[in-house]
ZAMARGU-4260 file (C-alpha; in steps of 0.2 Angstrom, whole numbers, plus 5000, padded with zeros to 4 digits):
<rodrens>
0) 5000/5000/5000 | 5004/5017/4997 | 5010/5030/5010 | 4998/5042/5001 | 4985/5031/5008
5) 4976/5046/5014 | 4970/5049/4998 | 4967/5032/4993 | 4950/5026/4983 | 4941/5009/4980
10) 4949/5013/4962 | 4966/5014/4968 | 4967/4997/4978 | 4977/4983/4967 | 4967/4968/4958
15) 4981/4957/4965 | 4987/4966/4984 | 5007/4964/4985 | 5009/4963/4997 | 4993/4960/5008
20) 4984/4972/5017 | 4989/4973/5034 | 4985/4983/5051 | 4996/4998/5046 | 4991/4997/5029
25) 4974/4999/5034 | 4978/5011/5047 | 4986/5021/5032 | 4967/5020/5025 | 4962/5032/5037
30) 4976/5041/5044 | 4972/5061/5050 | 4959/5051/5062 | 4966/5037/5067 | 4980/5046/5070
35) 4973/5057/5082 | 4963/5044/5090 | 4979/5037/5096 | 4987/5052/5100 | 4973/5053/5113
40) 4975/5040/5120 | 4992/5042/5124 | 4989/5058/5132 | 4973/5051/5140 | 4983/5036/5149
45) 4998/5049/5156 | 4980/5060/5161 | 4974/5043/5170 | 4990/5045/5181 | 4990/5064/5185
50) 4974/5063/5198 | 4986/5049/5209 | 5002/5061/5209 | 4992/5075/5213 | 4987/5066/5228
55) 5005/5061/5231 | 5007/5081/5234 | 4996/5084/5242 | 4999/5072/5254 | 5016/5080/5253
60) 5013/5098/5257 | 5001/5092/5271 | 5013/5081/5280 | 5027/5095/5279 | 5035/5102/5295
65) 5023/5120/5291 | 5009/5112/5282 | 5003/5121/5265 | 4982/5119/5263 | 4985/5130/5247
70) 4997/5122/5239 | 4985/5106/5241 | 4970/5114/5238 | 4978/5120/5221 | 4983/5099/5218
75) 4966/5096/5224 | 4959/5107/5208 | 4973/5100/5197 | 4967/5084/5198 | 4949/5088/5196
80) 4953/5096/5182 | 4966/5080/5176 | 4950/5069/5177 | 4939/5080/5169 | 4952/5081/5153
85) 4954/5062/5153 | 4939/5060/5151 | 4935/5072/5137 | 4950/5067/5127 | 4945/5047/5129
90) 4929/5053/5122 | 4937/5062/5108 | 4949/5046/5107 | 4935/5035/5104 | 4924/5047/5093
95) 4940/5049/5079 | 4942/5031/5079 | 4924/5027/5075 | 4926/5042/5061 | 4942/5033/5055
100) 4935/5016/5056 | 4921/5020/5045 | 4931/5028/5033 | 4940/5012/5032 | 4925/5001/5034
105) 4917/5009/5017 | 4935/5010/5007 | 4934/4992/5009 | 4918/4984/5003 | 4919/4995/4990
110) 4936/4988/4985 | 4928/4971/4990 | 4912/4974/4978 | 4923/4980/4965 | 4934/4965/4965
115) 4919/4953/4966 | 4915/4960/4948 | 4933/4956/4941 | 4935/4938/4946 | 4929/4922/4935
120) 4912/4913/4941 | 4923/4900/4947 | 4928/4909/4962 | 4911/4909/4967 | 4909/4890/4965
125) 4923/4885/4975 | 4915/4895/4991 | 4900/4891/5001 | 4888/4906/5000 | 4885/4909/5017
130) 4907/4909/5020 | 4907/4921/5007 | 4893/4932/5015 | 4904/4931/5033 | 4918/4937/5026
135) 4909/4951/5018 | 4898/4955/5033 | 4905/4948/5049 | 4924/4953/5046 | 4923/4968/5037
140) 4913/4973/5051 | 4924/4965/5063 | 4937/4976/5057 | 4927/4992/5058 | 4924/4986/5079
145) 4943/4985/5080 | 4948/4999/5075 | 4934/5010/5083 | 4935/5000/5101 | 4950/4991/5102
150) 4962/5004/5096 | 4960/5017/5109 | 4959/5005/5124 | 4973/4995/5118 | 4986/5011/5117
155) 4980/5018/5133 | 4985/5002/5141 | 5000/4999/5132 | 5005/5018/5136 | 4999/5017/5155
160) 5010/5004/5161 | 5025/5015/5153 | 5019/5030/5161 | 5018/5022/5178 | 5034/5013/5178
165) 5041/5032/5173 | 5032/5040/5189 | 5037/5025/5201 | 5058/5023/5194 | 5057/5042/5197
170) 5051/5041/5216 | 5058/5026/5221 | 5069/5014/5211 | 5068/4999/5222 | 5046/4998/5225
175) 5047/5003/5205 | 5058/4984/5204 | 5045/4978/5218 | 5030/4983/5205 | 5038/4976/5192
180) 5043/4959/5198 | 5027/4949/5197 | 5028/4953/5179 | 5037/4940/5170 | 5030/4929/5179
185) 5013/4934/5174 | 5020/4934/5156 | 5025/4917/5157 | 5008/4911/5164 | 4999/4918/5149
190) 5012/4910/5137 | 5006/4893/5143 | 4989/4900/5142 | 4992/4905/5125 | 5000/4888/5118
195) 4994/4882/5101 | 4981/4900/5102 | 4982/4901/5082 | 4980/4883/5078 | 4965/4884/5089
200) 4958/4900/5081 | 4959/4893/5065 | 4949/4878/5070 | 4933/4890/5077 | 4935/4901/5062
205) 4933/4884/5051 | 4917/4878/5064 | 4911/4895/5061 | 4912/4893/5040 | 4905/4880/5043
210) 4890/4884/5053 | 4888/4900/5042 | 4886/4889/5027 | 4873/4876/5035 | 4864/4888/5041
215) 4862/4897/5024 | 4856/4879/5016 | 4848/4877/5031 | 4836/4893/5027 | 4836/4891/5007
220) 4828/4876/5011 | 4818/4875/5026 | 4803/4871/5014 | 4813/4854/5012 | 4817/4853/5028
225) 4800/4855/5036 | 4791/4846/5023 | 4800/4829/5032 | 4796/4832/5050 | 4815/4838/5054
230) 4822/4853/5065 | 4838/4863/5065 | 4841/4851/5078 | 4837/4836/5067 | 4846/4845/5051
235) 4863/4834/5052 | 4876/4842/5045 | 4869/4859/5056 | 4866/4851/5071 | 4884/4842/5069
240) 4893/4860/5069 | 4888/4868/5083 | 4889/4853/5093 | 4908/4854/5087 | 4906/4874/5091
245) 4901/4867/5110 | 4914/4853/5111 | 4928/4866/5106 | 4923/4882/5119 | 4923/4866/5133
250) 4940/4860/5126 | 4948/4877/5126 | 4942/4882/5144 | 4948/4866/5151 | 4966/4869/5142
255) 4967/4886/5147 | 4959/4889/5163 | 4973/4884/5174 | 4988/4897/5165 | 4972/4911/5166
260) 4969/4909/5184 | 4989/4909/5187 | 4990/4927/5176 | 4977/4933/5183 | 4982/4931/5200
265) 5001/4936/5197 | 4997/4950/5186 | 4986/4957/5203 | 5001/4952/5214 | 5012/4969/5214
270) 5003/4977/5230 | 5008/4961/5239 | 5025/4965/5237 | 5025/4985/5236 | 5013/4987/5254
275) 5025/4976/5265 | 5042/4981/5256 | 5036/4999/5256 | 5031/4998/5276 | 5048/4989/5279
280) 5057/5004/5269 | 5048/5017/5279 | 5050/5010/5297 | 5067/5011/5294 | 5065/5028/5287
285) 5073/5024/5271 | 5057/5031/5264 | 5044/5044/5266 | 5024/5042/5271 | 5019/5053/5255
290) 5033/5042/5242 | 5025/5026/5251 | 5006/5031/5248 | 5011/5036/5231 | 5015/5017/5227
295) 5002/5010/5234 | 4991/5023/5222 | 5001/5019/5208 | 5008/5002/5209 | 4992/4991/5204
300) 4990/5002/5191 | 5005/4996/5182 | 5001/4976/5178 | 4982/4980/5178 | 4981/4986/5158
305) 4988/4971/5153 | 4971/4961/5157 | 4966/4975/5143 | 4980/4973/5134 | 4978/4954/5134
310) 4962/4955/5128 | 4967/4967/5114 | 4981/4954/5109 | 4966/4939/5109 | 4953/4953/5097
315) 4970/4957/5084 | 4970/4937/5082 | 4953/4933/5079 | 4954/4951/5066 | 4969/4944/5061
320) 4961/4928/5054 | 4946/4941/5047 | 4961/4951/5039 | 4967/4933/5031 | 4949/4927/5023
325) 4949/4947/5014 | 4964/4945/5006 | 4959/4930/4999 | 4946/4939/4991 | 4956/4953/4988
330) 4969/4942/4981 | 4960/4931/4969 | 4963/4932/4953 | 4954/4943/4941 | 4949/4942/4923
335) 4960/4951/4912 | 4955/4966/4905 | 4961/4974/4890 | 4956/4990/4895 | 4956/5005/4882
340) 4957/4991/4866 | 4948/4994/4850 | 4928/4988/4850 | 4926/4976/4834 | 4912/4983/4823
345) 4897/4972/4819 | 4892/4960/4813 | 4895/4952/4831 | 4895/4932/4826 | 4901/4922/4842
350) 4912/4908/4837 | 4920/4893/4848 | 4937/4889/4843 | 4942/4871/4850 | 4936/4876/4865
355) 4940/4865/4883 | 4934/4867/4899 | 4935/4859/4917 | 4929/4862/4934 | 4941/4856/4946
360) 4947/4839/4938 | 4928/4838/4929 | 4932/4841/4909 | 4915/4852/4905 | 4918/4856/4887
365) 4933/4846/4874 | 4939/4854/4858 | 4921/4863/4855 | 4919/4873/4839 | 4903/4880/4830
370) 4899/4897/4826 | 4881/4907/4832 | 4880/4922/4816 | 4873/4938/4819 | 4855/4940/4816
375) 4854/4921/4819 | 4845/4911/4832 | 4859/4897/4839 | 4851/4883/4849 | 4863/4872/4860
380) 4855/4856/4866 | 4861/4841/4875 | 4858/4831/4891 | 4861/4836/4908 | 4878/4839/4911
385) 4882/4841/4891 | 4892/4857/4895 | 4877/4868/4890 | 4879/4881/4903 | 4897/4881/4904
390) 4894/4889/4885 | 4884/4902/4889 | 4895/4909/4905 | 4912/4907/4890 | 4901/4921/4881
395) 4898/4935/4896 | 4917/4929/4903 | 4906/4923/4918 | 4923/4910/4915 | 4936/4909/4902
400) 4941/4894/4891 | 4957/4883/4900 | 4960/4879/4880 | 4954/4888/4862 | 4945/4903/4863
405) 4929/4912/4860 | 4928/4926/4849 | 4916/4941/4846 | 4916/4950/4831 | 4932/4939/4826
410) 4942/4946/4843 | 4944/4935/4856 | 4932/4938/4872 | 4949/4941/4883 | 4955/4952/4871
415) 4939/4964/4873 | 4937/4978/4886 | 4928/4970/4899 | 4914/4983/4902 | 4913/4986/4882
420) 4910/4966/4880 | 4897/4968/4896 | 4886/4980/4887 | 4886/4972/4869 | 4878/4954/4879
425) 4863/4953/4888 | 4859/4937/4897 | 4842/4929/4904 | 4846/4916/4915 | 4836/4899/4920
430) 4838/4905/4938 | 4832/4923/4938 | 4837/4934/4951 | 4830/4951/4955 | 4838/4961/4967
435) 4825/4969/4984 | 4818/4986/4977 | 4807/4992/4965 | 4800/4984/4948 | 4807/4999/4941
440) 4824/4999/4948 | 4825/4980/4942 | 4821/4984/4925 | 4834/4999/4924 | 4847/4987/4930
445) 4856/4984/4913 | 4852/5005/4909 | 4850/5014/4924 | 4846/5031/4911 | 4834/5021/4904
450) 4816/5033/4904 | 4798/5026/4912 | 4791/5025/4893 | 4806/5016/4887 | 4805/5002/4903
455) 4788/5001/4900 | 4789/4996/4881 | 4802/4983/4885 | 4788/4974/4898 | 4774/4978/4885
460) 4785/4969/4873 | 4789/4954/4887 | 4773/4953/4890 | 4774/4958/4908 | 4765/4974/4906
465) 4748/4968/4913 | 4751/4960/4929 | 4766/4975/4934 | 4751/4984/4932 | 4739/4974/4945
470) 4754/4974/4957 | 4749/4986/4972 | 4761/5002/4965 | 4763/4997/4949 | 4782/5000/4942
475) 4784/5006/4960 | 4780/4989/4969 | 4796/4987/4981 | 4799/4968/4977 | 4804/4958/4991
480) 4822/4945/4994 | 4824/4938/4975 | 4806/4943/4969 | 4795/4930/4982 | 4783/4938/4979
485) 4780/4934/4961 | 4776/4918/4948 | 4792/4910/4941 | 4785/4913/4923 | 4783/4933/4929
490) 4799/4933/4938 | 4807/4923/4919 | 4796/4938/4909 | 4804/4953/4921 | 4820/4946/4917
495) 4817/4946/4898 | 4811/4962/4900 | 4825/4970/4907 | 4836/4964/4894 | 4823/4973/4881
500) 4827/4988/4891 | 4849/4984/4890 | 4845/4984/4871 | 4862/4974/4871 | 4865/4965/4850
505) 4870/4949/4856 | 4858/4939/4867 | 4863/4923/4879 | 4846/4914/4886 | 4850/4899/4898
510) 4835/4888/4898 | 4824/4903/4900 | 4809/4892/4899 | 4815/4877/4910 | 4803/4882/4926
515) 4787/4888/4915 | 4771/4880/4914 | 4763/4881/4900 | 4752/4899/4900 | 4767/4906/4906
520) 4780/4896/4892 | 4769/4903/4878 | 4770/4922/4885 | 4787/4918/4888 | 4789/4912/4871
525) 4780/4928/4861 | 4790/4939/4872 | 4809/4930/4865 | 4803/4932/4850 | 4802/4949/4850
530) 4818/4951/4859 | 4828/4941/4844 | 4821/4948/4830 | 4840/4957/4823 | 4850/4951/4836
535) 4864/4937/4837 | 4854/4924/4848 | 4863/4909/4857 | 4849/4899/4867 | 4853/4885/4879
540) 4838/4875/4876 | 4831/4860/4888 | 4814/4861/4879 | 4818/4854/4860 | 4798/4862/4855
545) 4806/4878/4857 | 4819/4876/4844 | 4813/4868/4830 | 4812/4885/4821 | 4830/4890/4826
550) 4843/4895/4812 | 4857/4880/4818 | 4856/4871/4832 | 4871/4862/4841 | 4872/4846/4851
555) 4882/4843/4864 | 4885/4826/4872 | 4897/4826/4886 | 4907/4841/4883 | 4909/4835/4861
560) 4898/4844/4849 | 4891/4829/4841 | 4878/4838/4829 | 4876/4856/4818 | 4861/4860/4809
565) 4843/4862/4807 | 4831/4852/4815 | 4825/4839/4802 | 4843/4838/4793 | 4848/4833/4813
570) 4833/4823/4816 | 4840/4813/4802 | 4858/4815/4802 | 4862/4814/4822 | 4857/4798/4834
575) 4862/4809/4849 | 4848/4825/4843 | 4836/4811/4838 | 4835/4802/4855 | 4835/4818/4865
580) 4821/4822/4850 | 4810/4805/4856 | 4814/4808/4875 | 4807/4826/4873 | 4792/4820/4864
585) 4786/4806/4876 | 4788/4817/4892 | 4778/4829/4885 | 4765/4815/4881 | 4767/4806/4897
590) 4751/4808/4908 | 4750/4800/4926 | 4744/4783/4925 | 4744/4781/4905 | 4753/4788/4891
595) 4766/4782/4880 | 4771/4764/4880 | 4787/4769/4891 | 4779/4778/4906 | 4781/4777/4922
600) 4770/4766/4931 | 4762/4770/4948 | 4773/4753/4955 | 4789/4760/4949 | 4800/4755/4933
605) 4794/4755/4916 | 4775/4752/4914
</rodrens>
């Protein structure tokens, strides 16, 4: 990171942080605050002190041969006035920090959203959702809590033992060493204590993943769940966490128990030592009554803040492992961009040029190579697990190709500016997603300056027009988390309608009628007509009726394109299109208890 950090945008963070971010660089996020939070601190800690010496003087100028009340009156009013400073400046200590923090808290998830949009699909694939949520939630937030909380009470009691030992070497160097000798012996105690800490902290951070995720499938599908008589108690894999979560906390309390009792006690032990060594010293008149009362003031003050300081050690672990599962999402690699390159002309054909794919060790797509031409309607078709998808996300650079490429206007798709190739392709996807606001704001997703008329003509043309309008505000209904509250064919015809409103000449649809019924398929099929018509169209189709018509269509049988062409010159041509062909047929003549000769039968197999 920079050390002009204090000007730093989400822009200005690297796609690939060298090296990591780390507490100081992050402090460098926010400095002018931060800064001056822990200035005050400082200042508040030696403050914290001032009250007791003042008492040490005044002790002083009572106990003198000719006593002086004024002199201790005015020490009297100088601590009043210590405490009343201390406190001001640990309010404005904590209020900077929280200023700094949240400066740092919003520079970060806008670096984090931002890099969320450069990296492949595949980095979402290899992380539960509800991980991925925690680390975008819980420790960016945790972050926030740290440096707005922890920071000012963990300088002031890392600079109040400092300042003490200062005041007691000055007034007595042997009770200072008195103080100061239950110390190391407190140390070691919470060294023990300690043993194995980050081994253990990575275990709960992984129970916690863990949970997080479970308890994300948990609530996706709690329908399931509840539709078989279970519980979150009965739910295994959930249940089985946090019983782990219980099993740990009892394992660490039993491990670390005994060396927390020992610091605690040792770390509280310096009176024992300063009182009677102090007494001894004075009896023999070695040292005086006001020096003696200022130790026994002073003196427990020393070891005390490090219980605080402890405790701060124990929250920069815990942040630390937060700090660790950010950089891995800060750190993941991005898609290349070829920022500022030329933008190919039309016509935007979409070729695949021995194209391979594989997720993990899985081979998704071998040596694939067909062509979808502008103005044209391209169907790929194949069974489950053909590589259909995986085709569609090559287009959008949802992915890239491990081998061969794909090309857009005869430039490869890594070779385009990222944003320039995002505008030009609009997809309607089998799962749609809409986001929590209003139809409107849904709609305008792909061209937020899109005007009322124009969003209106694009769900006129979808055929969604009529029941946005029965909706309680219309355009402005607020839809609820993923659009509950509506159809799947209404929620599939929003979705076809807001890439009406992106306008975008090439047009990805991923099985847009796989969850349909039939009113809804038709209305959905009227409404992808009229988003087609001029554009380069590549359908993923699982519904064969709804390509028949289609200018080439491509078969896919385990990752191999096994077929190109029309449908009757395949129907003749491929075996692979022509037994998907009858398969699609007699499910869509398969009625319960009858049908085709191959249905199922009430008893099970083949009737």
């Amino acid at each position: 990171m920079s050390d002009s950090a204090n000007t730093l945008s989400p822009s200005r963070f690297p796609a690939h942080p060298e090296p990591p971010l780390t507490f100081a660089a992050l402090l460098r996020l926010a400095p002018a605050p931060l800064g001056a939070a822990i200035g005050l601190a400082v200042l508040s800690a030696a403050l914290s002190l001032a009250p007791l010496w003042c008492a040490y003087r005044i002790v002083a100028a009572l106990l003198a041969p000719v006593p002086d009340t004024g002199n201790a009156l005015g020490f009297a009013v100088l601590a009043l006035a210590a405490v009343a400073l201390r406190i001001v400046t640990m309010v404005f200590s904590h209020v900077t920090a929280h200023l700094g923090a949240f400066r740092l808290l919003h520079r970060l998830r806008l670096t984090l959203a931002r890099k969320l949009g450069e990296v492949p699909l595949s980095f979402f694939a290899t992380r539960g959702t509800g991980s991925l949520r925690r680390t975008l939630g819980d420790d960016v937030a945790s972050l926030e809590g740290f440096f707005a909380h922890m920071l000012p009470d963990a300088v002031s009691a890392a600079a109040m033992p400092l300042a003490a030992f200062a005041l007691l070497f000055a007034a007595d160097w042997r009770l200072a060493l008195a103080a100061l000798l239950p110390l190391p012996l407190a140390l070691v105690a919470q060294r023990l204590a300690m043993r194995g800490g980050a081994t253990r902290l990575r275990e709960w951070s992984e129970i916690q993943h863990r949970i997080a995720d479970h308890v994300s499938e948990y609530v996706r599908g709690v329908h399931v769940v509840k539709s078989f008589g279970l519980s979150a108690r009965r739910f295994g894999q959930l249940a089985e966490s946090i019983r782990a979560a219980a099993a740990w906390v009892a394992g660490l309390v039993r491990s670390q128990a005994p060396g927390w009792v020992m610091f605690t006690a040792l770390i509280s032990a310096s009176l024992v030592l300063v009182a009677p060594f102090g007494a001894w010293l004075h009896l023999r008149g070695a040292l005086d009554l006001p020096t003696y009362l200022l130790f026994l003031l002073v003196a427990p003050a020393v070891p005390l803040p490090f219980l605080r300081l402890t405790y701060a050690f124990g929250e920069q672990r815990r942040r630390a492992e937060a700090l660790a599962r950010i950089n891995a999402v800060l750190g993941a690699p991005a898609l290349v961009d070829a920022a500022g390159a030329a933008v190919p002309r039309a016509p935007l054909d979409i070729a695949f040029e021995q194209v391979a794919h594989a997720y993990g060790g899985r081979a998704a797509l071998r040596d694939v190579s067909f062509t979808a031409r502008a103005g044209e309607l391209t169907a790929v078709v194949g069974a489950s697990g053909a590589g259909k998808s995986t085709v569609a996300r090559l287009v959008s650079r949802l992915i890239d190709a491990d081998a061969g490429r794909v090309t857009v206007g005869g430039r490869d798709v890594r070779q385009w500016p990222l944003d320039a190739l995002l505008e030009r392709v609009a997809t309607v996807f089998q799962d749609v997603h809409l986001f929590h606001g209003t139809v409107l704001d849904n709609l305008r997703l792909g061209r937020p300056g899109a005007s009322r008329d124009e969003v209106v003509a694009a769900a006129r043309a979808a055929r969604a027009h009529a029941f946005i309008e029965r909706l309680p505000h219309g355009y402005d209904t607020v839809l609820g988390e993923r659009g509950a509250r509506l159809s799947g064919g209404e929620r599939q015809r929003l979705s076809i309608a807001r890439a009406l409103v992106k306008d975008a000449p090439i047009l990805v649809l991923d099985e847009a009628t796989a969850y349909a019924d039939s009113e809804n398929e038709a209305l959905i099929q009227e409404a992808l007509m009229e988003l087609c018509r001029g554009r380069t169209v590549l359908m993923i189709a699982h519904r064969l009726h709804t390509v028949v018509d289609a200018d080439r269509i491509v078969v896919l049988d385990a990752g191999h394109v096994v077929g190109d062409g029309r449908h009757d010159a395949l129907l003749a041509s491929c075996p692979a299109y022509l037994l998907l062909w009858r398969d699609h047929t007699r499910v869509r003549e398969w009625r319960l208890g009858g049908g085709p000769a191959r249905a199922f039968s009430p008893a099970g197999g083949q009737a």
